[in-house]
N, C-alpha and C positions, 0 to 999 in steps of 0.2 A: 398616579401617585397617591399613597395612602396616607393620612395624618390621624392617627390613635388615638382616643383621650380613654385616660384610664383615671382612677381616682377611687375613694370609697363609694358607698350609696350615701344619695343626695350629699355629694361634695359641691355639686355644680357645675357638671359635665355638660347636660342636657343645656342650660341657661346659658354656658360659651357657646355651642355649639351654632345654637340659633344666632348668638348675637353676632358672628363670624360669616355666618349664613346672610346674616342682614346685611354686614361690609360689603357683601360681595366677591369680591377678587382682592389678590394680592399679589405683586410681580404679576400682574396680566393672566394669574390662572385662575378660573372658575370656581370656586366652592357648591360644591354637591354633599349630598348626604347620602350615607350606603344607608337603605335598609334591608333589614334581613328579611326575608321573604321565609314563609312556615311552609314547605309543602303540607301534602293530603301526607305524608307516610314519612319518617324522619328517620327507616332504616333501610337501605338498598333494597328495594324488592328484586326479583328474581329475573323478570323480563320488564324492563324500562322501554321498548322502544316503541309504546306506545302510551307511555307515562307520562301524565300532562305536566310533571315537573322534570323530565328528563335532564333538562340541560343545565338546570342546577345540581341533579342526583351525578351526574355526569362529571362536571368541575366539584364535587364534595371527593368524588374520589380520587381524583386528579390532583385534588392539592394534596388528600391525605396520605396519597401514596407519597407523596415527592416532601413531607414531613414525615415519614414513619416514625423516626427515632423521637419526637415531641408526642406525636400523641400516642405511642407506646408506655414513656412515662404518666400520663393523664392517665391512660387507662392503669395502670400499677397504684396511680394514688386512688383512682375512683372507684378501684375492684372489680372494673368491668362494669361495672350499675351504671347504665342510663350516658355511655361516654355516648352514642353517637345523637342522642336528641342534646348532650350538653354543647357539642361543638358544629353541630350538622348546619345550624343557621349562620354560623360564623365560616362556614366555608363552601357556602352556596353562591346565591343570588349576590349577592354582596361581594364577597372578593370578585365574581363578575365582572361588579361593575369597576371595581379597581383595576381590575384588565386591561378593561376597553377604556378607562378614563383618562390616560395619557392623547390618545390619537382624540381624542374631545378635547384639549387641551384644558382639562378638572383637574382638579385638586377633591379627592373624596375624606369625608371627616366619619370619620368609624368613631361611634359611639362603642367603646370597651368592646375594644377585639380580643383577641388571640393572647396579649401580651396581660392585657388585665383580667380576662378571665384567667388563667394560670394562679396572677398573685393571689388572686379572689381563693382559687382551688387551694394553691399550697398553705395559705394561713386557715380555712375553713377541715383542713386534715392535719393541720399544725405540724406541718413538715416545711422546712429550709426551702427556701424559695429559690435556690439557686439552677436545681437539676432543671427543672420545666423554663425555670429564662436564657440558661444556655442553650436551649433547644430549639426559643419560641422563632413562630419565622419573622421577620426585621419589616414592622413598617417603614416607610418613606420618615417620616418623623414621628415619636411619641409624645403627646403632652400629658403633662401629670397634672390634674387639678387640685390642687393642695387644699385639705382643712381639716381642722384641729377634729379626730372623732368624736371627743364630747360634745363640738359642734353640729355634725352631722347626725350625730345620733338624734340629737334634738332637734334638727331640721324634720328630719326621718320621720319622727314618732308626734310631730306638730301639723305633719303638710295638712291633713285634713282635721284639723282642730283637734286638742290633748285631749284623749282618753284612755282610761285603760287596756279598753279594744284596740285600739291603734297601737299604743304601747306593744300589745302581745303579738300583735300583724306585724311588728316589725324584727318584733325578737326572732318571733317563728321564720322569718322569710331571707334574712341578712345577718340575724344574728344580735347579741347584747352588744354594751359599749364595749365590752372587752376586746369583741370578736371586731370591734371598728378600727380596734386599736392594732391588732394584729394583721387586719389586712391592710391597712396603710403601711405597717412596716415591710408586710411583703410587696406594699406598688413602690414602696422606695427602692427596695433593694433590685426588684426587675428593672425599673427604671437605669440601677446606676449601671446594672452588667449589661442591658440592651446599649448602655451608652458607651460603654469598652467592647462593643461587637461593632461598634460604626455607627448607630443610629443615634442622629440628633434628639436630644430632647429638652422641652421646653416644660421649666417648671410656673405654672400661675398658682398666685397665690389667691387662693378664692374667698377670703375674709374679705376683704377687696370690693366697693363695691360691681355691680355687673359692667358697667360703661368701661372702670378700671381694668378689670380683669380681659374684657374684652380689647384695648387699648394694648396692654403687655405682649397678650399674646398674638397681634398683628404684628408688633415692633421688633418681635422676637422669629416670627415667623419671616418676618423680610426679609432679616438678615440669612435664612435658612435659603428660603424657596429658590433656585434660579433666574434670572427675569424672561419672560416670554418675549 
């Protein structure tokens, strides 16, 4: 079972995560963390069967086959440039472990999968956010971690104390506030159409402080989870 969190940069994704991670369990299932594993090579080499990242190169193309029509439009907005090192890590080692995490009886917390890279893509190419979240494939639940982009933006350009340099490290890498502003409108709107395709989702509110925010989204996820 997979649980999303999608949100801008430094909404306060990472900061749930962990405190979720601290909880423990919930309905009796485990909390693990996917990470994405980098192999040595992030495009299909030619003979894999003796590639020491085989089984991840393996399940990358196993999911992408069984999405074609999603990351056909990724690649229409990306122009081709750099789509397999943009989604390669999101469809490795990490859906892996979403695989195998039911028979472990987890719960895996994906830090901005599939569904929030998309909104990230389509507001950072300022195209309609709708083609890529009819497409995206359906975690187990998404949680949206809400907050205000002027907020974030100045999380953002603060984490390692105000400077210009920082300032410029974050425009160059994520973008202005503008660009905060636009990708939160794109994780709202993948949000609402993931939620008219069946998938639950839980909005926190991350002004909130962390114990709070962590709090909602336990209460919110009980009601979700199944009990074990």
């Amino acid at each position: 079972m997979l649980i999303e969190f999608c949100g801008i940069p430094a909404s306060g994704k990472s900061t749930l995560i962990q405190g979720l991670l601290g909880a423990g369990k919930c309905n009796g299932w485990t909390f693990t963390r996917a990470v994405a594993s980098a192999p040595s090579a992030v495009k299909m080499p030619r003979y894999v069967t003796r590639h020491p990242d085989r089984r991840q190169l393996y399940q990358a193309a196993r999911f992408r086959a069984a999405h074609g029509a999603f990351f056909a439009e990724a690649d229409r907005l990306c122009g081709g440039v750099a789509l397999d090192l943009f989604f390669f890590l999101l469809t490795a080692q990490s859906y892996q472990d979403w695989h195998d995490a039911p028979a472990r009886g987890a719960v895996v917390l994906f830090d901005e999968g599939l569904a929030g890279r998309a909104a990230a893509l389509s507001a950072s190419r300022k195209q309609d956010a709708e083609p890529l979240a009819l497409l995206a494939p359906l975690p187990s639940v998404l949680v949206m971690v809400d907050t205000p982009p002027e907020i974030a933006f100045d999380r953002a350009t603060h984490r390692h104390g105000p400077s210009e340099k920082m300032r410029d490290a974050v425009i160059s890498l994520h973008g202005d506030e503008a660009m905060f502003t636009r990708r939160r409108t794109a994780m709202v709107e993948t949000c609402a159409i993931l939620e008219t395709r069946g998938t639950p989702v839980v909005r926190v509110d991350a002004t909130r402080s962390p114990e709070e925010a962590v709090g909602q989204a336990m209460a919110e996820l009980g009601q979700i989870l199944p009990v074990q």
